[in-house]
C-alpha positions in Angstrom: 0.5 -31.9 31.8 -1.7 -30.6 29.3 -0.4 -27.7 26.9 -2.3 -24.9 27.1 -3.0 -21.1 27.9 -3.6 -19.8 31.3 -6.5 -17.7 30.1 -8.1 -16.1 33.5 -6.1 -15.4 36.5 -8.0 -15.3 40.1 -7.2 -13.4 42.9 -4.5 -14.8 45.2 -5.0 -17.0 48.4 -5.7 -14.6 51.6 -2.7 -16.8 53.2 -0.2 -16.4 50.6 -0.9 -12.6 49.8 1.7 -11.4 46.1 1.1 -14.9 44.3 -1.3 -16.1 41.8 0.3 -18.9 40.9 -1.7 -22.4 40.4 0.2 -24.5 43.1 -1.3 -22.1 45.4 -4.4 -20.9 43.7 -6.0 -24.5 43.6 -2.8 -27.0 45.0 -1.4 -28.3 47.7 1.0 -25.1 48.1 -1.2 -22.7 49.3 0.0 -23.4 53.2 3.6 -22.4 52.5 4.9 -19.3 53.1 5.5 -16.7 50.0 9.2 -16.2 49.2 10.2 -12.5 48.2 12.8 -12.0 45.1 16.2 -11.4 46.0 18.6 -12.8 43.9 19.1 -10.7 40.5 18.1 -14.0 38.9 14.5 -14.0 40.2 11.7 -12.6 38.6 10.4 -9.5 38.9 6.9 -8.6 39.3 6.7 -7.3 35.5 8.3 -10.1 34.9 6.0 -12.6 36.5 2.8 -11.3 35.2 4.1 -11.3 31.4 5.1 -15.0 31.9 2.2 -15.7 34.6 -0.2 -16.3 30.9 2.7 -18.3 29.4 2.9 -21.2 31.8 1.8 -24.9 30.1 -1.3 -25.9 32.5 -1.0 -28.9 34.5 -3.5 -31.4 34.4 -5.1 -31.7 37.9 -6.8 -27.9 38.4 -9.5 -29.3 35.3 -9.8 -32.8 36.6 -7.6 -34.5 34.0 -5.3 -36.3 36.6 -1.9 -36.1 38.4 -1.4 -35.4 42.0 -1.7 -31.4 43.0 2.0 -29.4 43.1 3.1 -28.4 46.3 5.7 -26.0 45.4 5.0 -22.7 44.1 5.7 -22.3 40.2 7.5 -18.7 40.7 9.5 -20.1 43.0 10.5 -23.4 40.8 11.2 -20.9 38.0 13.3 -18.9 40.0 15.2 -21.9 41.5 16.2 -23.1 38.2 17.0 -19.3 36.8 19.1 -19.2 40.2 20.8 -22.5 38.6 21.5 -21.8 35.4 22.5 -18.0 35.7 24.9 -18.7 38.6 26.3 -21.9 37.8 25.7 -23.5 40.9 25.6 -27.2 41.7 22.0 -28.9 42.2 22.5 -29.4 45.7 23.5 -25.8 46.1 20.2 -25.0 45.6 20.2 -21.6 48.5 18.0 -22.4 51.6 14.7 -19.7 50.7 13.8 -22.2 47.7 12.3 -25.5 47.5 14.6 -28.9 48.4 16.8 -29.3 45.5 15.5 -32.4 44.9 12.1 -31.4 44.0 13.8 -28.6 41.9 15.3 -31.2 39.6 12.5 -32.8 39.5 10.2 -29.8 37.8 13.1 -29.1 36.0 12.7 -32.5 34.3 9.7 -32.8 34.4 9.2 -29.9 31.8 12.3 -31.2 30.4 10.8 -34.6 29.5 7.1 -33.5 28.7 8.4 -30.4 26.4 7.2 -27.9 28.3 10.5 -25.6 28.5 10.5 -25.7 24.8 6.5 -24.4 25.0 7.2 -21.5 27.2 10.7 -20.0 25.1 8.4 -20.5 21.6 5.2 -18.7 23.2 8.0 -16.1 24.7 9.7 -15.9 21.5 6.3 -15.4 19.6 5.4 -12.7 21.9 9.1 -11.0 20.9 8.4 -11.1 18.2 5.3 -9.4 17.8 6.3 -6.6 19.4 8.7 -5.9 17.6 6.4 -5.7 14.7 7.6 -8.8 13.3 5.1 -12.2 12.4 5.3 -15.2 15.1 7.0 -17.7 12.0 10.5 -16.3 11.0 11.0 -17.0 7.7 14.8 -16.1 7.4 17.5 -17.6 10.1 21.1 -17.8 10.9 23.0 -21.3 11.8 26.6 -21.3 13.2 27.7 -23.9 16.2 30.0 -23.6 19.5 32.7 -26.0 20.7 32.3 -25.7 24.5 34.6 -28.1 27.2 33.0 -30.6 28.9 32.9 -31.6 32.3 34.2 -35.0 33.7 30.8 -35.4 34.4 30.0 -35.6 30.7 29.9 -39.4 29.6 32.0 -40.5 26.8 30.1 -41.7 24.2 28.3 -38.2 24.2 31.1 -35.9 23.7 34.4 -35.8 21.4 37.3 -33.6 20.1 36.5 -31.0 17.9 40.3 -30.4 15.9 39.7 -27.2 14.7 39.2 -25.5 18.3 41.4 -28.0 20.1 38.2 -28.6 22.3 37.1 -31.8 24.0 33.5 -31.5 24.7 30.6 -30.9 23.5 29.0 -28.5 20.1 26.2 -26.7 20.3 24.2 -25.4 17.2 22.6 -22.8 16.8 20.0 -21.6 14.7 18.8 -17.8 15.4 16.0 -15.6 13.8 17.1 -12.4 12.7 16.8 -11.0 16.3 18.9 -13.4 18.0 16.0 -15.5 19.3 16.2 -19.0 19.0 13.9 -21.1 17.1 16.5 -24.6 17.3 19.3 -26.0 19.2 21.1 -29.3 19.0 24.0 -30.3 21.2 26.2 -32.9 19.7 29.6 -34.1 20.4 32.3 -31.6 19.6 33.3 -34.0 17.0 30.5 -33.5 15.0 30.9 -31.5 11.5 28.6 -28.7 11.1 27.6 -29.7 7.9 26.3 -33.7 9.2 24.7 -31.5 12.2 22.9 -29.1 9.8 21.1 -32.5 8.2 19.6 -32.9 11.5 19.1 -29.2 12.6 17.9 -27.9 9.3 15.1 -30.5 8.4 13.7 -30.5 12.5 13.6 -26.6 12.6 11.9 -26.8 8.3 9.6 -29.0 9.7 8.1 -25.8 12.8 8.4 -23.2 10.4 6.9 -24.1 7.6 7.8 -20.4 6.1 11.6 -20.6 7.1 13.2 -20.1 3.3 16.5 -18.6 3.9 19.6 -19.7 6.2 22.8 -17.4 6.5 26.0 -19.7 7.4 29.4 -19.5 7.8 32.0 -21.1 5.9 32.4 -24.1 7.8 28.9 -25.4 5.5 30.4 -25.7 2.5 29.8 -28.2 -0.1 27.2 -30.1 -1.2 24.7 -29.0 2.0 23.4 -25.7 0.1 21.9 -28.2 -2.9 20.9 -30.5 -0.6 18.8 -28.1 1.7 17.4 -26.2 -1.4 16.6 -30.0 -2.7 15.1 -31.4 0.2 14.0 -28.5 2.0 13.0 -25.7 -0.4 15.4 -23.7 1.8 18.3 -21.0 0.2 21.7 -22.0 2.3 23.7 -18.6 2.2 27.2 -18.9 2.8 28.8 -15.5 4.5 32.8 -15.8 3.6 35.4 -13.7 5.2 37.2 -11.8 3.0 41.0 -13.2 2.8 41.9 -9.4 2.1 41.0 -8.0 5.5 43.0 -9.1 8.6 42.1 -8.5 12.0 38.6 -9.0 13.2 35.8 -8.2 10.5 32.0 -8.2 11.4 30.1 -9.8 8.5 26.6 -9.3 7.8 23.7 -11.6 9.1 26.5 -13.6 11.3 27.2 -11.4 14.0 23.2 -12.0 14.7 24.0 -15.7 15.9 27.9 -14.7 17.2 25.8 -12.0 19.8 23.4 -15.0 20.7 26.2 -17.0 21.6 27.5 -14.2 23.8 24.3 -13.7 25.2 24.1 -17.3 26.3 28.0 -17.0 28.2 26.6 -14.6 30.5 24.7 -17.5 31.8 27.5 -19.5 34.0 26.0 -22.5 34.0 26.5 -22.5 29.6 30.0 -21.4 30.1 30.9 -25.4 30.2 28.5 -28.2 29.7 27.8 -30.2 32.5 24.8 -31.9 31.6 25.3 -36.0 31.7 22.6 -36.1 28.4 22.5 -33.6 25.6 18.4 -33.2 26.1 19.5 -31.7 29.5 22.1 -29.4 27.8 19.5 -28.3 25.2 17.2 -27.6 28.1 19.1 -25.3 29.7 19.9 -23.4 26.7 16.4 -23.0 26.2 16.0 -21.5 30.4 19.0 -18.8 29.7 17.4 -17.8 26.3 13.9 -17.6 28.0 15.4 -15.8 31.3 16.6 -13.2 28.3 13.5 -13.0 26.7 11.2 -12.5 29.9 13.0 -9.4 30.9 13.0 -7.4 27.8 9.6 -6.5 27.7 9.7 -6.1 31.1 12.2 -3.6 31.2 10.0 -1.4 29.0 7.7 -1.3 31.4 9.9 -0.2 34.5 9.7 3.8 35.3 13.1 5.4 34.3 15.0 6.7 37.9 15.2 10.4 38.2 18.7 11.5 38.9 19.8 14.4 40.7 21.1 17.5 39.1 
């Protein structure tokens, strides 16, 4: 697949009247029947038409190669939405979407070529200009979550992270100052957030050329702020809690990444990792957090209900 813009969009095939996606615009799904939303993971129309222009371009509607899709894209979308916002298993797929087989199979697909990454950034960019803000964030927060792992989780890819008394896998984070995500990294739960930050820091430096400023948590202390303003030109502010304050204390800039990681809960498939590889559990960090994304702006357009007196 090629990555690039779906500039135009045509009218829809007489035979599959409501989409306009490419599979049945100019592939081989054009013959199957439409599928209406009814699952409060599926798309909306609003929805659909802000990500509609999103969506990477396969290469076979120019000529460029690859065998035409057969399977509607909404519906893909909304099959792996279904997945990751319920929790289910793949094989739970519900009967009104494609075989599960051929879900997984888009699912990594994109995984593989980086396509799920291209759609969040170009949602995130869109975010973020509506809100008045410029497409490169130039300030960020890092902070990392121990989640447990499932048996299905291999052992060399997860550990025992002491502190939390978790075996399982660590995710880390690294938020704009909306919440939006410009980097993830899923290690083992052994993994210290400073040796993480190394990796996550650099990566995430090397998009955003403008990023110059990273809020953390005590558990980056050390020698990782010299390091990152060494190497990276990048200021590595750590937020302390006060040891005078008991009970819970909201601190500034940190509660930014804490509400992402909340955000990310609601999805049940995050809740434990059950990804066999940590590209898998990066991916579908990267679906929840674009399945948040595609329905704010969306809900801005949706006419306010009119109660009665």
């Amino acid at each position: 697949m090629s990555k690039c813009r779906v500039v135009a969009v045509a009218e829809s095939s007489p035979s599959t009247p409501g989409c306009d996606c490419l599979a049945h615009r100019f592939g081989n799904a054009a013959d199957r029947p439409g599928r209406r939303p009814r699952y409060a993971s599926d798309m909306s129309d609003a929805e659909w038409t802000r990500v509609r222009d999103l969506l990477p371009v396969p290469g076979w509607p120019a000529g460029r190669g690859g065998r035409p899709e057969g399977y509607c894209h909404r519906q893909m979308i909304d099959a792996v939405r279904c997945l990751v916002d319920n929790g289910i298993k793949w094989r739970a797929m519900p009967a009104d979407f494609p075989p599960w087989s051929r879900v997984y199979a888009f699912f990594a697909r994109w995984r593989d070529a980086g396509l799920a990454a291209e759609l969040h950034d170009r949602l995130r960019e869109a975010i973020r200009r509506s809100e008045g803000r410029k497409e490169e964030p130039s300030a960020a927060v890092v902070d990392s979550q121990s989640v447990k792992a499932d048996a299905t989780v291999t052992l060399a890819s997860r550990g025992f992270d002491a502190g939390k008394k978790i075996n399982g896998r660590k995710r880390h984070l690294l938020t704009d100052t909306l919440g939006l995500l410009p980097a993830v990294l899923v290690t083992p739960a052994s993994t210290t957030d400073r040796d993480a930050a190394r990796l996550l820091l650099p990566a995430a430096k090397g998009r955003f050329r403008q990023l110059s400023r990273v809020w953390a948590d005590g558990g980056y202390p050390g020698h990782l702020a010299d390091w990152t303003a060494q190497h990276l030109g990048v200021v590595l502010d750590v937020v302390r809690r006060s040891d005078d304050v008991q009970g819970f204390q909201v601190l500034p800039r940190r509660w930014v990444v804490e509400r992402s990681f909340a955000w990310f809960l609601r999805s049940r498939r995050l809740v434990r990792d059950y990804e066999r590889r940590t590209d898998t559990s990066e991916a579908v960090v990267l679906w929840s957090m674009t399945m948040l994304m595609s329905r704010r702006p969306a809900a801005r357009h949706q006419p306010v209900p009119v109660r009665a007196a």
